[in-house]
C-alpha positions as CSV (number, residue, x, y, z in Angstrom):
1,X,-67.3,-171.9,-80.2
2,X,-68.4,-168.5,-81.7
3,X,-67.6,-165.1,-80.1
4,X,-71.9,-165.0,-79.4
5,X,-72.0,-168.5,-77.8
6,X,-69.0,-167.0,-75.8
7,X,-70.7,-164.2,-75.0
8,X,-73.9,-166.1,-73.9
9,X,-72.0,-168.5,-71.7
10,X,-70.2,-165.5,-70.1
11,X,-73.4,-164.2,-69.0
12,X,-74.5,-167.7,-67.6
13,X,-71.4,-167.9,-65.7
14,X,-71.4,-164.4,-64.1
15,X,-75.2,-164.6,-63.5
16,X,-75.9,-161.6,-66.2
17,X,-79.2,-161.1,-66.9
18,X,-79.4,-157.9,-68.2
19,X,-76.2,-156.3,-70.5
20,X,-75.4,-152.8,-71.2
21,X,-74.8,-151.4,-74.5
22,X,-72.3,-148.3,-73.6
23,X,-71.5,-145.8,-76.4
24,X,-70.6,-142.2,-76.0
25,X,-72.1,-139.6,-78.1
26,X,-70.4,-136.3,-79.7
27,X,-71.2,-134.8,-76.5
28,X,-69.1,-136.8,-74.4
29,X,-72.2,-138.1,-72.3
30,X,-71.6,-142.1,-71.8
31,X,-75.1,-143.6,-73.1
32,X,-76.5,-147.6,-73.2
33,X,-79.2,-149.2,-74.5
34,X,-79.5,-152.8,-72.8
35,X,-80.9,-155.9,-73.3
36,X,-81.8,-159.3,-71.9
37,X,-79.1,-162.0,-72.0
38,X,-81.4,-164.2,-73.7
39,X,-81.1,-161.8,-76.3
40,X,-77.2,-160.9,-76.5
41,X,-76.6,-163.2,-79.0
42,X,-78.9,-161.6,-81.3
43,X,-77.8,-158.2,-80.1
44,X,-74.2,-159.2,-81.0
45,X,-75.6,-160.6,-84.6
46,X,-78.1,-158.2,-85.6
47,X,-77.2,-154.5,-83.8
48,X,-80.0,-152.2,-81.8
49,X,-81.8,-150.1,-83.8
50,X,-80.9,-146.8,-82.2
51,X,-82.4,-143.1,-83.5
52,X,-79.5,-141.1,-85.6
53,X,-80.8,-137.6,-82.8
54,X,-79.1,-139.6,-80.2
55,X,-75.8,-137.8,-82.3
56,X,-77.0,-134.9,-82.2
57,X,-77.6,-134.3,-78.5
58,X,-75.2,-131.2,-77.1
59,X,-73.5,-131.2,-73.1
60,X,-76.9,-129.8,-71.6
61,X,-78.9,-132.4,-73.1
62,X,-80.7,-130.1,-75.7
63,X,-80.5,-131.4,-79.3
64,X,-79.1,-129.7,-82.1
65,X,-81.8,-129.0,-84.3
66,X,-80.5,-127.4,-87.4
67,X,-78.0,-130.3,-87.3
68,X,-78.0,-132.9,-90.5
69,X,-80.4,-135.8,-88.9
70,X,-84.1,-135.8,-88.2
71,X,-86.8,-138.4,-86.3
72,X,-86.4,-140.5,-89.8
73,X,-82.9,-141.8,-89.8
74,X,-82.1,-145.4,-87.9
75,X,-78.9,-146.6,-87.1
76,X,-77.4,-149.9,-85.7
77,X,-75.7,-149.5,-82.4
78,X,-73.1,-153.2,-82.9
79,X,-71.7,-154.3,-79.4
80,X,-68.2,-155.3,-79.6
81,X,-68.3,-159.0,-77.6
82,X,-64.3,-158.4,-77.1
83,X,-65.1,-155.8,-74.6
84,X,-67.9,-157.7,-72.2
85,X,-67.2,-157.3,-68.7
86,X,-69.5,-158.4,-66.2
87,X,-70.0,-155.4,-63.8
88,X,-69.2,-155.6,-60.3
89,X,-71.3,-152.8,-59.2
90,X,-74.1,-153.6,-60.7
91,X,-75.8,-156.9,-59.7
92,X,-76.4,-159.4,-62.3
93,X,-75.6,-156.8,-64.9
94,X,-72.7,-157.0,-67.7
95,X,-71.5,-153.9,-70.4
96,X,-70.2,-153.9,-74.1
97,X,-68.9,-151.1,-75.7
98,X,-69.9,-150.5,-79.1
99,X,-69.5,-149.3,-82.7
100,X,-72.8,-147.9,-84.4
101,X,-73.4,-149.0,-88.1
102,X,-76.0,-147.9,-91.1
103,X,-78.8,-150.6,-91.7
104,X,-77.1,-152.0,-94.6
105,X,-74.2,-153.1,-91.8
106,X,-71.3,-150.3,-93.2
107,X,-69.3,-148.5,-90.5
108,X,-71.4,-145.1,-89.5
109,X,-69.3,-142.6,-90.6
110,X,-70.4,-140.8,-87.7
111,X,-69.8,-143.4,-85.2
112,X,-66.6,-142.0,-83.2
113,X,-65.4,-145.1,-82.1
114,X,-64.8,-146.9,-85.4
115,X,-63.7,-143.5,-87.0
116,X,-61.0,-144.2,-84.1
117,X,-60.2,-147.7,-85.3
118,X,-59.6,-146.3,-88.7
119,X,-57.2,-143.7,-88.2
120,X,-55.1,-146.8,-85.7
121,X,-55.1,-149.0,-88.5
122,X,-54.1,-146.2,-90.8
123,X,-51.1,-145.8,-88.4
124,X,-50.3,-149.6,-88.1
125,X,-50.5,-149.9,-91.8
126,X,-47.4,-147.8,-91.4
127,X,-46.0,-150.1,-88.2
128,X,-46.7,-147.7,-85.9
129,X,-49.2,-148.9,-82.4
130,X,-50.7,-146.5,-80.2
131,X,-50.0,-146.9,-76.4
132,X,-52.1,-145.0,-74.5
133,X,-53.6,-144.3,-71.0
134,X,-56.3,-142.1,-69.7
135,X,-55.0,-140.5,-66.5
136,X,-58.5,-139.5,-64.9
137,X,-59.2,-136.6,-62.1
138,X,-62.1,-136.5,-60.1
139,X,-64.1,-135.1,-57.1
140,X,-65.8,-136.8,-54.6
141,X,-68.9,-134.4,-52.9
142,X,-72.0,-135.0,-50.8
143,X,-75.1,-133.1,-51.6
144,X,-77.5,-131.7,-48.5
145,X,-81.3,-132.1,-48.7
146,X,-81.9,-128.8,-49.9
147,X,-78.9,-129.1,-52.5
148,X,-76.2,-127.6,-50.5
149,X,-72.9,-129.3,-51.7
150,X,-69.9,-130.3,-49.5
151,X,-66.6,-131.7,-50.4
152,X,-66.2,-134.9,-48.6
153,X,-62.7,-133.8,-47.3
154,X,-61.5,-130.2,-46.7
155,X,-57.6,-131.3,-46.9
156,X,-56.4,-132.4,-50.8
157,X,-52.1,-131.6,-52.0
158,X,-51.6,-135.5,-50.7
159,X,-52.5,-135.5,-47.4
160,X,-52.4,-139.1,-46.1
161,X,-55.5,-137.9,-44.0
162,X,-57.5,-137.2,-47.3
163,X,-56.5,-141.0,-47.9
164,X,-58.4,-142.1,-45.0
165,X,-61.2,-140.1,-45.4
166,X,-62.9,-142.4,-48.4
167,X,-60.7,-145.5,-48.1
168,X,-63.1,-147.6,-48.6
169,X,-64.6,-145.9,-51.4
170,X,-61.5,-145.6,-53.4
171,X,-60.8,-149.7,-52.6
172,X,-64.4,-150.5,-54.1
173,X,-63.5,-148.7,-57.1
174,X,-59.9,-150.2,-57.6
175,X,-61.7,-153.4,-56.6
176,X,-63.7,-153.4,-59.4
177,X,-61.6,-151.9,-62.3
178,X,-59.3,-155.3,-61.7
179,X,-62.1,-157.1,-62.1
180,X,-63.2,-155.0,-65.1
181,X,-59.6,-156.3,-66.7
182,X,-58.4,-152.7,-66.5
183,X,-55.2,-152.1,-64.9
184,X,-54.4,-149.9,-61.9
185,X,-51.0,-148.7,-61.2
186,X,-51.7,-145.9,-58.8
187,X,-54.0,-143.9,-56.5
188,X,-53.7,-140.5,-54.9
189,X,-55.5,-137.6,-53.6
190,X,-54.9,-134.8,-55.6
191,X,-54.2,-130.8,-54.7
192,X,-57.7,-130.0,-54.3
193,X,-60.0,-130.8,-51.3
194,X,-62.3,-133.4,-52.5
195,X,-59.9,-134.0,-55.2
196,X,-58.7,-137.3,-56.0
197,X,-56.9,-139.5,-59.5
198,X,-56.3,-143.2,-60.3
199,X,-54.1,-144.0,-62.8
200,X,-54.5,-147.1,-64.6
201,X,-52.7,-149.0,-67.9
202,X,-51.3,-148.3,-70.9
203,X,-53.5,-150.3,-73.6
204,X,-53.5,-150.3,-77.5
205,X,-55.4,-147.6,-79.4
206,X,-59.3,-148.2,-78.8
207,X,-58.9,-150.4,-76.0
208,X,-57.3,-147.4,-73.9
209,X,-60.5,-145.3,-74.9
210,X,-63.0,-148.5,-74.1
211,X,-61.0,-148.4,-70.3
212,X,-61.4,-144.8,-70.0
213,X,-65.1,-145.2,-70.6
214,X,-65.2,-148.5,-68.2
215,X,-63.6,-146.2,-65.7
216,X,-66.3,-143.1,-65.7
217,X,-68.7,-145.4,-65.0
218,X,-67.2,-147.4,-62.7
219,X,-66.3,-144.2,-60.2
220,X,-69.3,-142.6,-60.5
221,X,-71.6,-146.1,-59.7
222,X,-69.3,-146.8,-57.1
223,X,-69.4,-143.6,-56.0
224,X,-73.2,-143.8,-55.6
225,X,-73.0,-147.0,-53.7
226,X,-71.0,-145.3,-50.8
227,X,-73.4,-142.4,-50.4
228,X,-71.1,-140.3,-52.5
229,X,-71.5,-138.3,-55.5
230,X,-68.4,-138.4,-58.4
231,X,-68.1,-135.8,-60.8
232,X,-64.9,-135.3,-63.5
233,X,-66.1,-131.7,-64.8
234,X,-63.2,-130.0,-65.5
235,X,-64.1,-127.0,-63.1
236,X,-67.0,-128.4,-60.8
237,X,-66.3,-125.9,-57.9
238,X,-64.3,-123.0,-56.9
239,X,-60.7,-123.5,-57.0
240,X,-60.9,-126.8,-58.1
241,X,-60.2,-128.7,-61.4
242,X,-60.4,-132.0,-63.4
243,X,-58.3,-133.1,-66.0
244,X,-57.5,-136.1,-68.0
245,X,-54.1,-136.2,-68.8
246,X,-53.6,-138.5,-72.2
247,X,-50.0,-140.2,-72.0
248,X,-49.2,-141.9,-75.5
249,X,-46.1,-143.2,-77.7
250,X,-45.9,-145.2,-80.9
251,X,-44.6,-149.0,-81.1
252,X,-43.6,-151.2,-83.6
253,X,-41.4,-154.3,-82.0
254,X,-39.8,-151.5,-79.9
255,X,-40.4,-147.9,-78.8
256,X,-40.5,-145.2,-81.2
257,X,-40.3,-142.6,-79.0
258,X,-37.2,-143.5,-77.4
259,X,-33.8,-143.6,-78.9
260,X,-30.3,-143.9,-77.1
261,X,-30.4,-140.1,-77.0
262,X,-34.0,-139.9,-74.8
263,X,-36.6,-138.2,-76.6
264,X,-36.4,-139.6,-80.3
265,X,-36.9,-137.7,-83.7
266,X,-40.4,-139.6,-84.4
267,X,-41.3,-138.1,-80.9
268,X,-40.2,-134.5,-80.9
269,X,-41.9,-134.5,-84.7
270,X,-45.1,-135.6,-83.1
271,X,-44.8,-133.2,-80.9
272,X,-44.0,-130.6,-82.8
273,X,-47.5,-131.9,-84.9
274,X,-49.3,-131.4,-81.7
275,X,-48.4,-128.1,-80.8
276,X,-49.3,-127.1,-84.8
277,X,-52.7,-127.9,-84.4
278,X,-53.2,-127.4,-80.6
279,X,-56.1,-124.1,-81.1
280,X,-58.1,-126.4,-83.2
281,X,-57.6,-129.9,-80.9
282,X,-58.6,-128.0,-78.1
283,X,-62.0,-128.2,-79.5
284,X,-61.8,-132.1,-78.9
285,X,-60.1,-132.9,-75.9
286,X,-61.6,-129.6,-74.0
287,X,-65.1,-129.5,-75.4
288,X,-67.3,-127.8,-73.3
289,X,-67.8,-124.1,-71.9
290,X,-66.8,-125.4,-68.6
291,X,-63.3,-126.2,-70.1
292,X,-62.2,-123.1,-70.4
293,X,-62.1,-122.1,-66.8
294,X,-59.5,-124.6,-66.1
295,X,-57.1,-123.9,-69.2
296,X,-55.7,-120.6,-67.4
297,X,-52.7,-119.8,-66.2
298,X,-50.8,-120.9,-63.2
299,X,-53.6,-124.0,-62.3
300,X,-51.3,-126.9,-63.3
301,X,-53.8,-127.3,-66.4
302,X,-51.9,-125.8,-68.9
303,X,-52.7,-122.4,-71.2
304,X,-49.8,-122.0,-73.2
305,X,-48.5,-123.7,-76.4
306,X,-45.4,-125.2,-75.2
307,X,-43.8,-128.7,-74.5
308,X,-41.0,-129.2,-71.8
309,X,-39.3,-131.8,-69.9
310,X,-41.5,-132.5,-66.2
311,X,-42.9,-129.4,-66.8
312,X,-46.9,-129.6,-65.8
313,X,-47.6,-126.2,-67.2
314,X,-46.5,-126.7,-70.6
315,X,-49.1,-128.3,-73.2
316,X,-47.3,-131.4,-73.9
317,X,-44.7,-132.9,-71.2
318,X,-42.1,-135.2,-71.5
319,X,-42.2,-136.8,-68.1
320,X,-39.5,-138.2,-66.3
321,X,-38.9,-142.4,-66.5
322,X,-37.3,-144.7,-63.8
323,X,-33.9,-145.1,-64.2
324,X,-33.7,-148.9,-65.7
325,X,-37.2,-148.4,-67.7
326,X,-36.4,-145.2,-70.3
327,X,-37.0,-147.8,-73.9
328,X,-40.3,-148.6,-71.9
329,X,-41.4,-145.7,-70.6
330,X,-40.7,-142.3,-72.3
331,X,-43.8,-141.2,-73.9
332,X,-44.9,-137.6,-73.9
333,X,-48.1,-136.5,-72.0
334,X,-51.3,-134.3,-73.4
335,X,-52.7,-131.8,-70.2
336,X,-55.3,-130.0,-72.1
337,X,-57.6,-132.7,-71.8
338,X,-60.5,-132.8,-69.9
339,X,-63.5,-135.7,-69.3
340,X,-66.4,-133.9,-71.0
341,X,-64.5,-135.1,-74.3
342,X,-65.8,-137.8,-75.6
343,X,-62.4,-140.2,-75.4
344,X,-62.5,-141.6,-78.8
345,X,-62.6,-138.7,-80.7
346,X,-59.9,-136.7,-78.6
347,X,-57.9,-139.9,-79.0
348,X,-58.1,-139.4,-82.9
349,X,-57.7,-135.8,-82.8
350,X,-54.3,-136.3,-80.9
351,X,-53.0,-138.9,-83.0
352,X,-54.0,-137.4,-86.0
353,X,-52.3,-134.2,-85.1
354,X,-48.9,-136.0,-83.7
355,X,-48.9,-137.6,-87.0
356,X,-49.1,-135.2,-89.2
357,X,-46.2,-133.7,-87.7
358,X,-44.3,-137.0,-88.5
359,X,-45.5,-137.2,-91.7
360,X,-44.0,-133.2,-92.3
361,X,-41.1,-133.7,-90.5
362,X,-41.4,-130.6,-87.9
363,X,-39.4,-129.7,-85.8
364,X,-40.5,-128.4,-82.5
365,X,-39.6,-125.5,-80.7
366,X,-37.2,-125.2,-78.1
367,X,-38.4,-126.9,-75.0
368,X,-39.9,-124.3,-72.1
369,X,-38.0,-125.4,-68.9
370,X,-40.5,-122.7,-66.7
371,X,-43.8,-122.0,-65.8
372,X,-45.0,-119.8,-69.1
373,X,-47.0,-117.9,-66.9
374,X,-44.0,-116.0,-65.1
375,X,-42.9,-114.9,-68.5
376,X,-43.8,-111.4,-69.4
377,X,-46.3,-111.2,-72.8
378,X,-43.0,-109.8,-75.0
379,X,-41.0,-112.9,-73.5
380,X,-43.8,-115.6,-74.4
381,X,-44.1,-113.8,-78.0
382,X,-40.1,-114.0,-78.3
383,X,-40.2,-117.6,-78.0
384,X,-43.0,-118.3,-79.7
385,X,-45.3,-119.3,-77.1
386,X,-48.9,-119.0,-78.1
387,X,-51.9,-118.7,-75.6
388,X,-54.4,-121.2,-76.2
389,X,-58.3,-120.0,-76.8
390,X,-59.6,-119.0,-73.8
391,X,-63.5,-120.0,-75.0
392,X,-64.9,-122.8,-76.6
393,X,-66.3,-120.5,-79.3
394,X,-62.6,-119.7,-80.5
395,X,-61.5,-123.2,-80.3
396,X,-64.4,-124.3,-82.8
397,X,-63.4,-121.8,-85.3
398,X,-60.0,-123.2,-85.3
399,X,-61.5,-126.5,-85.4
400,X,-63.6,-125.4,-88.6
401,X,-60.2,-124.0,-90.4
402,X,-58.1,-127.1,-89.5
403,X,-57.7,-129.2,-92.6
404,X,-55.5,-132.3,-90.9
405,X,-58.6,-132.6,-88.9
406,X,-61.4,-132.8,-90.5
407,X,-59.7,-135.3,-92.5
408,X,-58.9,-137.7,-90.0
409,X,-62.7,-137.6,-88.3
410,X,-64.4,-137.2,-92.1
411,X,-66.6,-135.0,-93.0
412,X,-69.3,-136.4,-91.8
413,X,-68.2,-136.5,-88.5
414,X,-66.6,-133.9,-88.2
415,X,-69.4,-131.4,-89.8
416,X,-71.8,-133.2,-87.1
417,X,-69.2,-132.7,-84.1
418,X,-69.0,-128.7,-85.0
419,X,-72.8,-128.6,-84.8
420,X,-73.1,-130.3,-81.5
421,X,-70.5,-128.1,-80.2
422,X,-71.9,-124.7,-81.6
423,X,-75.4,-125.3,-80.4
424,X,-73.8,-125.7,-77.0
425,X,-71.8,-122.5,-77.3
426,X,-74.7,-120.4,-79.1
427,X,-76.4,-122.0,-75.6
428,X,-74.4,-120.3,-73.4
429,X,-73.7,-117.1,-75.0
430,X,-77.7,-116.8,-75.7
431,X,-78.3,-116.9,-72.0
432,X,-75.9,-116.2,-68.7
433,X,-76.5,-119.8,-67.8
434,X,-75.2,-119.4,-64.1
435,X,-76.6,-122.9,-63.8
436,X,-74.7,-125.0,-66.2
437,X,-71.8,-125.7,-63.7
438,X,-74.7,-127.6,-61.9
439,X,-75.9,-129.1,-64.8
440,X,-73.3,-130.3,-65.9
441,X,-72.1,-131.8,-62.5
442,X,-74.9,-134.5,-63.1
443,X,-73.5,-135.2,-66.7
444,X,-70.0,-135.8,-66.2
């Protein structure tokens, strides 16, 4: 039987008569096309012709017009039938993810996702596999007739009462992740009212970006179904903030990041490759204007260059492992991450980063065992502790200067990626949008 016959009798036995094509532009918006399921096997064949401008789109939905595609250019958007999942919130309704392709059926070298499965098998062509998980944040609200917005709980910092408040809503959603095939390990409501994470599985290089993109959806449409609205904008209200926290280490038959010391050599040198190019990855992982108002001091985001051991401040923690687990679990964790990034290209930005630091055999800096934000200015320039931009503008200009980068995403990519992201800066600094905080809520 062929993966499209398997595809087609999937749909017959899950009652799908209509299947997303999900893909996620350079904006980090999640987008489909969809089709009948008499036509998947075609779709799976032949591709969706799909308009190059969908590329070029910016955060606020405004394209980028002096950007390097016009109405002329067609693409093939090329579901992957390893990722269908019939979806349990949406009645007789299934999703692929997908890579895009040119019309002569080469990998687009704009197409994030591939330009991910590149740069993986670049690193397992060296024995080294990605594992990776996607450790989400997000608010739950309730919007008033005329707009007004309320949290749907006032409590947050782990209250079991914020646990009761949308029990049933948080069930649904674990509910259907399972039966999405994505792992859950744990729930809990976070520090902010409204506020709450689920962590799921470590999975192999693009599947962890594929579950991270099965997630979004799945929160915010069950979300919806409850009467709720989801958002995962990094700073959606006052005094409260999303993240995505990316946890990652490399494998071969066994852990390279652990060693019977702990933290092992390959890991500290990734590390240290992290940290090297941290002003210009930024620019990935935290990619909108509304990014920047979470990286600050003191917010449990991070601002500061710096790795340490537990410490949730620092850029890059090494968190603690259970005490029979530590060749399992040590990995190190990224916190200057947000969901406005679209996952696949953050995901390649980080590895290509930690690699490079392998591949030059740094060394990192001491570890930073405090907040970085109690240190004086003259004490954080001692130790080498560097702020991290404070505006999307400055991150893209060390984006544009960073070398390691725009060789891992291509040129093409990564020359189309910049535009995106300036037209949404020159956006905002054109204009006081006061409004994109609520424009945005309805994006991410």
């Amino acid at each position: 039987m062929t993966k499209t016959q398997s595809i087609a009798d999937r749909c017959r036995d899950a009652n799908c008569d209509l299947v997303r094509l999900l893909f996620v532009t350079q904006s980090g918006a999640i987008r489909a096309h969809a089709v009948d399921a008499s036509k998947v096997e075609t779709a799976v064949e032949d591709g969706v012709t799909l308009s190059q401008l969908v590329q070029t789109y910016n955060a606020l939905g405004v394209r980028d017009k002096d950007g390097r595609f016009d109405a002329a250019g067609e693409v093939r958007l090329c579901p992957d039938p390893e990722t269908f999942r019939a979806l349990p919130y949406a009645e007789r309704t299934g999703a692929m993810l997908c890579d895009v392709e040119t019309l002569d059926g080469d990998p687009w070298t704009v197409d994030p996702r591939s330009s991910l499965r590149t740069f993986v098998e670049r690193l397992r062509a060296d024995g080294l596999a990605p594992e990776v998980a996607f450790e989400s944040e997000f608010h739950l609200f309730e919007t008033d007739d005329d707009g007004t917005v309320s949290k749907v709980d006032e409590r947050g910092a782990y209250l079991t009462k914020s646990t009761r408040e949308t029990h049933e809503t948080v069930l649904a959603t674990i509910d259907a992740l399972k039966a999405q095939d994505v792992a859950v390990e744990k729930y809990y409501p976070e520090y902010a009212a409204g506020k709450h994470e689920i962590v799921t599985g470590h999975a192999l290089g693009v599947r962890a970006a594929d579950e991270h993109v099965l997630l979004r959806e799945t929160v915010d449409s069950v979300a919806r179904d409850h009467g709720y609205r989801a958002t995962f904008l990094p700073k959606p209200f006052d005094h409260a903030t999303n993240g995505c926290h990316v946890h990652l280490s490399l494998w071969d038959e066994t852990n390279r990041f652990y060693d019977e010391e702990g933290l092992s050599r390959t890991a500290r040198q990734f590390v240290a490759g992290v940290l090297d190019h941290a002003p210009a990855l930024v620019a990935l992982t935290a990619p909108t204007v509304n990014s920047y108002a979470r990286l600050r001091p003191q917010l449990g985001a991070t601002a500061f260059v710096c790795w340490g051991r537990g410490n949730r401040e620092a850029l890059v923690r090494v968190p603690a492992t259970g005490q029979s687990d530590d060749a399992e679990a040590t990995r190190v964790e990224f916190r200057a991450a947000d969901n406005t990034a679209n996952p696949y290209l953050a995901l390649l930005g980080l590895l290509a980063a930690g690699y490079d630091g392998i591949e030059r055999e740094l060394a990192p800096p001491e570890p930073v065992s405090i907040d970085p934000g109690t240190l004086s200015a003259a004490a954080r320039r001692d130790r080498g502790i560097d702020r991290l931009p404070r505006t999307l503008g400055a991150a893209l200009d060390a984006l544009e200067a960073d070398e390691v980068l725009r060789d891992a995403l291509g040129t093409d990519l990564f020359e189309t990626y910049l535009g995106v992201k300036r037209s949404h800066w020159d956006a905002f600094t054109d204009s006081a949008v006061s409004w994109e905080r609520e424009r945005l809520r309805n994006v991410y």
